[in-house]
C-alpha positions in Angstrom: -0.7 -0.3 -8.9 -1.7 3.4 -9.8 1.0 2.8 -12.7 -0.8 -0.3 -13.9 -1.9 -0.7 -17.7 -5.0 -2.0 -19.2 -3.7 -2.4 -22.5 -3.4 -6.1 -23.7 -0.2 -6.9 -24.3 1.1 -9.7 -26.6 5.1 -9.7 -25.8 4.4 -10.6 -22.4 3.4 -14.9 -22.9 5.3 -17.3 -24.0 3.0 -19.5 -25.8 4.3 -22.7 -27.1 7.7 -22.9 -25.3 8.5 -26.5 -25.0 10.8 -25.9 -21.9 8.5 -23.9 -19.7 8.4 -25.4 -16.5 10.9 -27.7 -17.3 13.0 -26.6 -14.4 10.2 -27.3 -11.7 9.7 -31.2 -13.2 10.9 -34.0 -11.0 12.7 -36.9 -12.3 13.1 -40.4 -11.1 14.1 -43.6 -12.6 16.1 -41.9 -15.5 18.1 -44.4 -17.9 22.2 -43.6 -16.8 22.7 -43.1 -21.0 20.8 -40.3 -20.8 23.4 -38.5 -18.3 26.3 -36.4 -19.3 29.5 -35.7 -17.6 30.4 -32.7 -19.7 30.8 -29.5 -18.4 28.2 -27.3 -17.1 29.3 -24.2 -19.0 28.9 -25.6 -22.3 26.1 -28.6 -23.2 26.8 -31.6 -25.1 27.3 -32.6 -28.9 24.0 -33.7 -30.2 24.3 -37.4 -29.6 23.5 -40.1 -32.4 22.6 -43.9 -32.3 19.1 -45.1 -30.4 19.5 -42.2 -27.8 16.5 -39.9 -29.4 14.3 -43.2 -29.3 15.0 -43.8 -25.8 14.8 -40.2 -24.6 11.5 -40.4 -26.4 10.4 -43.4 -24.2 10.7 -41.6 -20.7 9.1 -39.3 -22.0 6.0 -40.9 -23.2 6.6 -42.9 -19.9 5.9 -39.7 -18.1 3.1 -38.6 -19.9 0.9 -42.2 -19.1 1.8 -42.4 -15.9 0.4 -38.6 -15.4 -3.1 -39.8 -17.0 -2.2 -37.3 -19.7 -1.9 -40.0 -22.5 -3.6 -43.5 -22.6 -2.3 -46.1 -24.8 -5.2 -47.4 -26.7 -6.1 -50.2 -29.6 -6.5 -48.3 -33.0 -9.7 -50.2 -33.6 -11.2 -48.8 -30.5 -11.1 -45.2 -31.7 -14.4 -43.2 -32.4 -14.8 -39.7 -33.2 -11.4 -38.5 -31.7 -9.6 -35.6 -33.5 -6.3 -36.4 -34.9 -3.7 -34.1 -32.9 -0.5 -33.0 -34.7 2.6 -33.5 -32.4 6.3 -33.8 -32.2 9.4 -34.5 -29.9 11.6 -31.7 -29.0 14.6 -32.7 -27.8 17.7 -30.7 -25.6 20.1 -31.2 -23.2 19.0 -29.7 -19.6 21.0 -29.2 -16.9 19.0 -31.0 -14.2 19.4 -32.3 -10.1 21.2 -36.0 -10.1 21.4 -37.8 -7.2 24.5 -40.0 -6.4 24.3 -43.7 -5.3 25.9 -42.8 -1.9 23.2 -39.6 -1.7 25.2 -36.6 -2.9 23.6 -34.6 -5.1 25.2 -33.0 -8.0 24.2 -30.9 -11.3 24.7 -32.9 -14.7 23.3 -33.2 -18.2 20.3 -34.9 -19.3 19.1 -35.3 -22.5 15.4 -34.5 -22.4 12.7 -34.8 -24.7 9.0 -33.0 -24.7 6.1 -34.2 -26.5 4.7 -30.8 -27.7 1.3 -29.8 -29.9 1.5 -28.4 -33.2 -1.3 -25.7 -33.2 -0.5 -23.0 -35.4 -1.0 -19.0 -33.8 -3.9 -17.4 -34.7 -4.0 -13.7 -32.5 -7.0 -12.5 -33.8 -9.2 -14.8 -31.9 -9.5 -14.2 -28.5 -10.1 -17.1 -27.1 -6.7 -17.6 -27.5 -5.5 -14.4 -25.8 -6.9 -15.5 -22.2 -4.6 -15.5 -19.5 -3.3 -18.1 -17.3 -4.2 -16.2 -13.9 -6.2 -12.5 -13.5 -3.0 -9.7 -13.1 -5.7 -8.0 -11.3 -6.0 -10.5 -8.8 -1.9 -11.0 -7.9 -2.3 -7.0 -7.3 -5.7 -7.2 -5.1 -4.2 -9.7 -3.1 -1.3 -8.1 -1.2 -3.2 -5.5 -0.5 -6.2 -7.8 1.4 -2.8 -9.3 3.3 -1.6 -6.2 4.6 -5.7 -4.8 5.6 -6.1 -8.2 7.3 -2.7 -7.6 9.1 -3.5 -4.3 10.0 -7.2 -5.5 11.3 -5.7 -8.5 13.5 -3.3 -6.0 15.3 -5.9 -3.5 15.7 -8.2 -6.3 17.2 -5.9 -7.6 19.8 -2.7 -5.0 20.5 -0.9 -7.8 22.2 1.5 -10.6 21.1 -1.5 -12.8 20.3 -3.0 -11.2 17.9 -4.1 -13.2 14.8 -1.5 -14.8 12.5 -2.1 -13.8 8.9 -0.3 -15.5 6.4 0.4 -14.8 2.6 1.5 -17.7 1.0 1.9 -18.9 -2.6 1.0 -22.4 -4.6 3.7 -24.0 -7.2 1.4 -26.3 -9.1 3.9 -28.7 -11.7 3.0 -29.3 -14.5 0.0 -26.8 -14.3 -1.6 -27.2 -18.0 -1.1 -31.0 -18.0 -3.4 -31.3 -15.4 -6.4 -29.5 -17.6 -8.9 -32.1 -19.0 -8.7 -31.9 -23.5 -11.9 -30.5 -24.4 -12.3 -32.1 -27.2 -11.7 -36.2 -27.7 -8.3 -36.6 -29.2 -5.7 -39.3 -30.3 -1.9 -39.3 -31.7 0.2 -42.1 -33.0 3.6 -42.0 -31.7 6.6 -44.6 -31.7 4.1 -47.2 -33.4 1.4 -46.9 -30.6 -1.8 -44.9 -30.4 -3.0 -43.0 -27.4 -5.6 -41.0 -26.2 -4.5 -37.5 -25.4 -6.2 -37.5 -21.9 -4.8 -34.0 -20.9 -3.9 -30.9 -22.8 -0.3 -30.8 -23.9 2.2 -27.6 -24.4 1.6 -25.7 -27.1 -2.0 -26.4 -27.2 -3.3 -22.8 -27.3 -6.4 -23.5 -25.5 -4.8 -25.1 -22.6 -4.4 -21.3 -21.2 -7.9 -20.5 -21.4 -8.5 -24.0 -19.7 -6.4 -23.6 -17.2 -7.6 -20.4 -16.1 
C-alpha cells in the first residue's frame, strides 16, 4: 500500500472484450452440434453450414431468459434508441458433462452478442471503474484489526470468528438496468435491450 499509485491508468481495463467472463458462465441445455471432439491443444476449423445461426440462437436464448433482452412487436416501439450490435463467435474450451455423469473438457462453439460503442477516452464518464482499488486495499486491513480486536477481547479459543470472504457475481454487467430505452433487430426479431450488454462503455460506471 505505501507503494500505491494515484495516477489513472488506461492499460489496466479491458473494455469491450467479448470473452470476459466467459469462463465463469454456466451452460445447460447446449445443442450436441455445437461440441467438438478435437483436441484441446489446438481449436477447431471454423465450421460452415447453419452452425453460426444456431450458435447464435443459444445465445439470444440466454440473453431472454436472463431478462437482458425482450422480444417485442416492432409496432410497439416508442422512443427507444437504436443499439448497434453484433455476434462474435469462437470456439471455447468449456465443462461437458457425460450422459453417465463424467465430466470432461471439450469444444464449444460459442457466440456473444456484443455492443458496438466506439472509445471515446477523453470523457470521463467513461473512465469509471468497476470497483474502488482503494477499497480492495482498506479492506484487508479492517480483517486483520477486527482479528486482532476479537483475540484481544477474549484470549481463549472462543474468541470471535472473523471471516474475510469474497463474492463472484456472473455475469456482473448484465445484471445493470440500460439507462436509456433501447431496441436491436437481430435474426428477424426485435427486442428490447433490458440490460446493458459488453462493450457498452457505460455499463462500468453502472455497475459501479
Amino acid at each position: 500500500m505505501d507503494e500505491y499509485e494515484t495516477d489513472l491508468r488506461l492499460d489496466d481495463h479491458n473494455l469491450g472484450d467479448a470473452w470476459f467472463d466467459e469462463d465463469e458462465i454456466k451452460f445447460d441445455k447446449i445443442p450436441n452440434e455445437l461440441w467438438s471432439d478435437a483436441p484441446l491443444d489446438k481449436k477447431p476449423a471454423e465450421p460452415g453450414g447453419d452452425m453460426g445461426y444456431l450458435v447464435d440462437q443459444v445465445e439470444l436464448s440466454r440473453l431472454c431468459g436472463m431478462h437482458v433482452l425482450e422480444e417485442v412487436d416492432k409496432s410497439s416501439l416508442g422512443q427507444e434508441q437504436h443499439l448497434s450490435t453484433k455476434f462474435v463467435r469462437d470456439w471455447r474450451a468449456k465443462k461437458n458433462v457425460k450422459e453417465n455423469g463424467g465430466v470432461c473438457k471439450r469444444w464449444l462453439r460459442r457466440s456473444r452478442l456484443v455492443a458496438r460503442e466506439c472509445h471515446v477516452w477523453r470523457n470521463t464518464i467513461y473512465l469509471q471503474p468497476a470497483i474502488s482499488t482503494h477499497i480492495l486495499n482498506l479492506l484487508p486491513v479492517l480483517y486483520l484489526q477486527r482479528l486482532s480486536g476479537a483475540f484481544e477481547r477474549d484470549s481463549n479459543s472462543n474468541a470471535e470468528s472473523v471471516v474475510l470472504g469474497t463474492v463472484d457475481i456472473k455475469d456482473a454487467f448484465l445484471m445493470v438496468d440500460q439507462q436509456a430505452p433501447m431496441a436491436v433487430t437481430l435474426l428477424g426479431k426485435t427486442y428490447k435491450v433490458r440490460k446493458d450488454l459488453p462493450g457498452q462503455r457505460l455499463g462500468v460506471r453502472a455497475w459501479y
